[in-house]
N, C-alpha and C positions, 0 to 999 in steps of 0.2 A: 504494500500500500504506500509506503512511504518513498518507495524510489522510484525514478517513473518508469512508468508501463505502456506501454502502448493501450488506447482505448479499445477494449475489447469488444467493440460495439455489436459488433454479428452474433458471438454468444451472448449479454448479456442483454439486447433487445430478444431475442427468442426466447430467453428465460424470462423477461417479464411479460413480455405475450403472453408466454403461456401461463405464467401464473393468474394475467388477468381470464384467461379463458377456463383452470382450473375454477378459480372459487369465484369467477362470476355468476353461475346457474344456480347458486344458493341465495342472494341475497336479496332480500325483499323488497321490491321496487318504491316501499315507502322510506325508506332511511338513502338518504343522497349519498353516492360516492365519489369521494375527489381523488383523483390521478393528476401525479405531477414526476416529469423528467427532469437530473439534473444530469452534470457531469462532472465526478467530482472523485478523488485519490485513486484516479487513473480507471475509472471503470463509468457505468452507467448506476449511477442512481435513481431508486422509484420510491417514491413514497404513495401508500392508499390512506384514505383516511375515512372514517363509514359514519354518518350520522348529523355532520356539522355543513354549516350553508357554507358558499361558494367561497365567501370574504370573509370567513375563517379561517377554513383551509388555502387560500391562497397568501392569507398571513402566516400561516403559518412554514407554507412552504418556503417563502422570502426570507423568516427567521433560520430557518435547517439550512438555508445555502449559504448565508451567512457564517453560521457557524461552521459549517463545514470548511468554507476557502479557509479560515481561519486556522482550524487543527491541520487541512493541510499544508497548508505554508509552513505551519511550526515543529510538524513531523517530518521534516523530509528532511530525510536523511544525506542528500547529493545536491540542493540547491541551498543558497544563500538565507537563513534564518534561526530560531534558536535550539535546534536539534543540531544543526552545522558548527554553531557557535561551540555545543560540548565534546561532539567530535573534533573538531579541531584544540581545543584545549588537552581532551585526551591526549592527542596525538605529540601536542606538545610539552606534554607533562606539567599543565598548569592546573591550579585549583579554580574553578568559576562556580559564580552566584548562578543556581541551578534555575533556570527560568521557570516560572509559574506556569508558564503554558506546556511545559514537559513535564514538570516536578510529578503528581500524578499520574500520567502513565508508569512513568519509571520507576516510580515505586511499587504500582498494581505487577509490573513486568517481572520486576524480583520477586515477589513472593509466588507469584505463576512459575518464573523459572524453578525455582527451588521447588515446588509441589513436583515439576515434571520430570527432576531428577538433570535438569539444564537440556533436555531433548529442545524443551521450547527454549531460545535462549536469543533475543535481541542485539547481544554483543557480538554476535560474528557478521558485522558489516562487510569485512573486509574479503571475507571467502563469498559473502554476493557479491563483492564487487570482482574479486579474482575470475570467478564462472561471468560475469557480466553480466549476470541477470538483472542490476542497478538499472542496464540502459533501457533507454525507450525503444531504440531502434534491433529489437531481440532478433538475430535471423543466424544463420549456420555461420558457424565459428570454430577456430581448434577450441579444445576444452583445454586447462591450465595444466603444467606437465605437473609429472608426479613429483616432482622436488620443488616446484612452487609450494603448490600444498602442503607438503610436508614439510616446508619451511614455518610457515604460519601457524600451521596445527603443534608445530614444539613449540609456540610462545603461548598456547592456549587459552586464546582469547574468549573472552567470556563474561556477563553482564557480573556475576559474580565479584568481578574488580573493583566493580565501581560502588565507592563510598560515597556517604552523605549525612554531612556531620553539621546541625544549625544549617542546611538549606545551600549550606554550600559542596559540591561536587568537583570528588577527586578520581582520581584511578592510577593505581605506577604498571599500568602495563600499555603500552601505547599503540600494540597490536586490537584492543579493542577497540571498534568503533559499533554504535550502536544505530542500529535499522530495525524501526518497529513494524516493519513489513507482514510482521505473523500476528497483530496485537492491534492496532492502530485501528483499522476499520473497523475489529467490535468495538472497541472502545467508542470510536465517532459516532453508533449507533447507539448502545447505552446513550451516550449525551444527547441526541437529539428524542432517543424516550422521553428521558425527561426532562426534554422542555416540550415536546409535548404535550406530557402529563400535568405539566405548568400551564399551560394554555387552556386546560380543559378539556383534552381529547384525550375519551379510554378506549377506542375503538381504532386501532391504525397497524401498518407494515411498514417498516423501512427495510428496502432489501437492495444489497449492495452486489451487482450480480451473480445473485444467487445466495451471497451469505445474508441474514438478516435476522428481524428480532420481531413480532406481532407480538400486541396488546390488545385485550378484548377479546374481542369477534367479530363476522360477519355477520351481521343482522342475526345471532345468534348462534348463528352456524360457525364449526370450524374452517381456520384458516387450514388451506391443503397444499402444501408445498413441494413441488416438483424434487426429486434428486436423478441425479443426473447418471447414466451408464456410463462409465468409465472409456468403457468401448468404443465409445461414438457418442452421437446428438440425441438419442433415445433418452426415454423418461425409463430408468429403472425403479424405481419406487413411487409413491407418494405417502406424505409426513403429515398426517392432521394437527393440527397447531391449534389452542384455545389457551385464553387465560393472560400470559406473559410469558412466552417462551422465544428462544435464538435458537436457530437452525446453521450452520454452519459447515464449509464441507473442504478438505484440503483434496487438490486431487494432481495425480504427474500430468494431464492432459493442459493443465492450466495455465503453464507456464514454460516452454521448452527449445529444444532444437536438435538438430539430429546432426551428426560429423561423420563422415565415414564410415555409414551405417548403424551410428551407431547412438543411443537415443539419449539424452539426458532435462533431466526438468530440475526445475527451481528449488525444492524443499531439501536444504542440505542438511546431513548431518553432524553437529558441533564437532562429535566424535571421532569422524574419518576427513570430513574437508570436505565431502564429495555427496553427489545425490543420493539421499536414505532409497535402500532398496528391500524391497520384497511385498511392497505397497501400493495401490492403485490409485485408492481414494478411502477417503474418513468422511463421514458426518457424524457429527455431536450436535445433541441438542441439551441447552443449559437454560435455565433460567434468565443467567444473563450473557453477551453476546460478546464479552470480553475474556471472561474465560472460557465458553465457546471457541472463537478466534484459537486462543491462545492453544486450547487443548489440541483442536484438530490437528495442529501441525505438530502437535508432541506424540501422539497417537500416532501420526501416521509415520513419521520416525521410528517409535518403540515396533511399531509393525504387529505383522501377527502371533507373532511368539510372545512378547511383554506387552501389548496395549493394554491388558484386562488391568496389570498393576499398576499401570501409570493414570488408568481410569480414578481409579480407585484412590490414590493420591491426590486427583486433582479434585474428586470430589464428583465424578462425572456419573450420570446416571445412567446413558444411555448414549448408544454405540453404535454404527454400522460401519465397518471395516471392509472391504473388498481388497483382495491381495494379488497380485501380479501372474497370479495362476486359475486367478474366476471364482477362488473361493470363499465365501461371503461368511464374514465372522460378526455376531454381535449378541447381545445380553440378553435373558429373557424379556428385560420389558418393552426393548427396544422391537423385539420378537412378538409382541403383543398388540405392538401400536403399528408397526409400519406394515403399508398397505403393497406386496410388491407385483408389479406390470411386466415380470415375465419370469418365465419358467426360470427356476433354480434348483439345479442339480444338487449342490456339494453348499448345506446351512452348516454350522457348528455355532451352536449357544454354547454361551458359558454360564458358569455359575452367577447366581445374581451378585450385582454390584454393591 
């Protein structure tokens, strides 16, 4: 989220089509629905909002976009403002006054790290930047040699370094630089919950292509959220959603490039320097949409041998896991609620969470 992306516009306008097409045939023609597009930490943003007249919901959407340029200017990791200002102090082994518009994430990202055992871990800037998946312009490229890598991964960088002592922000390793890439978008989503919720609207979706958070319902009906086949552009599941729940899904398809045959995506591992394997795609769904975010890409790291433990760590209830051989791993209750849109061979539930 934080470093730029190319606008993924072709996937996530089909994913809000269809979502308006999933849980449009349930809602009651008397409660008004507001639809608004923005563009916003490099993807397509949608907001719904179910019950409120025009000139509410269009205040309200001018306030969300607002706040959105705003966290992303101060999250970005690779352009000029105050996420730059602490990488660049890292780097130079200074102490800075930890800005007010990161201080909050940074903290929610440490205690997230630490729950996931540093699977999720913010401070390996520097190994997105090594793969390039930083740039905008992502297209086939050599991948970094194996002495690059293993140069960076001996000074083992990691959000773990970084101190903060009275508000002010230190770290002595200067191989960290932090990129809230895995974090950043739930996070922007919880905040624009609530100010939402500040507004007066208990009935809404903000969904950031594809990742998001629903409040309420639809004219009483569940929200039903598309997930997506690993595969391809197919709908493998659908996710009913009620109440105040985040959906969120890390997947290899989302981000990637091929080199001489040879494939690689964006979700790396602290661990090795290199893209986590044995993983296809993750959905978590949480309560809130920050450790949401945060989980699915520690999940889909831990893989299908350890996600059940790092679930369980992080607090997470429920699970679908797909691994790089079609086999669909996930919890009983996740087993209970999800609706799925095509034949499945090879399930394995775990024990509950």
């Amino acid at each position: 989220m934080n470093h730029p992306r190319p606008y993924r516009f072709h996937l996530a306008i089909i994913l809000g089509m269809l979502s308006v097409i999933l849980l449009g045939g349930s809602c009651s023609r008397q409660l008004p629905s507001q639809y608004f597009r923005m563009i916003t930490f490099g993807t397509v943003m949608e907001l719904e909002i179910i019950g409120v007249d025009r000139n509410k919901a269009q205040a309200a959407y001018q306030t969300l976009q607002q706040d959105f340029q705003f966290m992303h200017k101060a999250w970005h990791a690779w352009d000029p403002g105050p996420l730059g200002r602490i990488d660049q102090a890292i780097a130079d082994g200074r102490t800075i006054a930890a800005p007010p518009s990161v201080l909050p994430l940074l903290r929610v990202s440490q205690k997230l790290a630490r729950k996931s055992d540093y699977l999720f871990d913010p401070g390996i800037g520097r190994l997105v930047e090594l793969w390039g998946f930083h740039d905008s312009d992502l297209g086939p490229h050599a991948p970094p040699s194996d002495e690059e890598i293993e140069v960076l991964i001996a000074r083992h960088p990691s959000i773990r370094d970084v101190r903060i002592e009275d508000f002010h922000l230190s770290c002595g390793n200067p191989a960290v630089k932090l990129d809230f890439g895995a974090i950043g978008k739930g996070y922007g989503i919880d905040r624009a919950i609530e100010r939402l919720r500040e507004m007066g609207i208990t009935d809404a979706i903000v969904n950031a292509g594809g990742d998001l958070r629903a409040i309420g319902s639809r004219a009483g009906n569940p929200w039903r959220i598309a997930i997506r086949d690993p595969d391809g552009g197919s709908i493998f599941a659908l996710l009913p959603v009620i109440g105040n729940e985040a959906v969120f899904t890390s997947g290899n398809y989302e981000r990637n490039f091929t080199w001489k045959g040879k494939f690689y995506h964006h979700i790396i591992d602290p661990r090795t320097g290199r893209p986590a394997i044995g993983t296809a795609s993750v959905t978590v769904l949480h309560p809130d949409a920050t450790t949401a975010d945060a989980a699915a890409t520690a999940l889909f790291i831990a893989g299908p041998d350890n996600w059940y433990r790092v679930a369980r760590q992080m607090g997470i209830k429920y699970v679908l896991l797909i691994d790089t051989e079609g086999k669909v791993h996930m919890n009983p209750a996740m087993r209970k609620r999800i609706e799925l849109q095509k034949p499945v061979q090879d399930i394995h539930v775990s024990k509950p969470l």
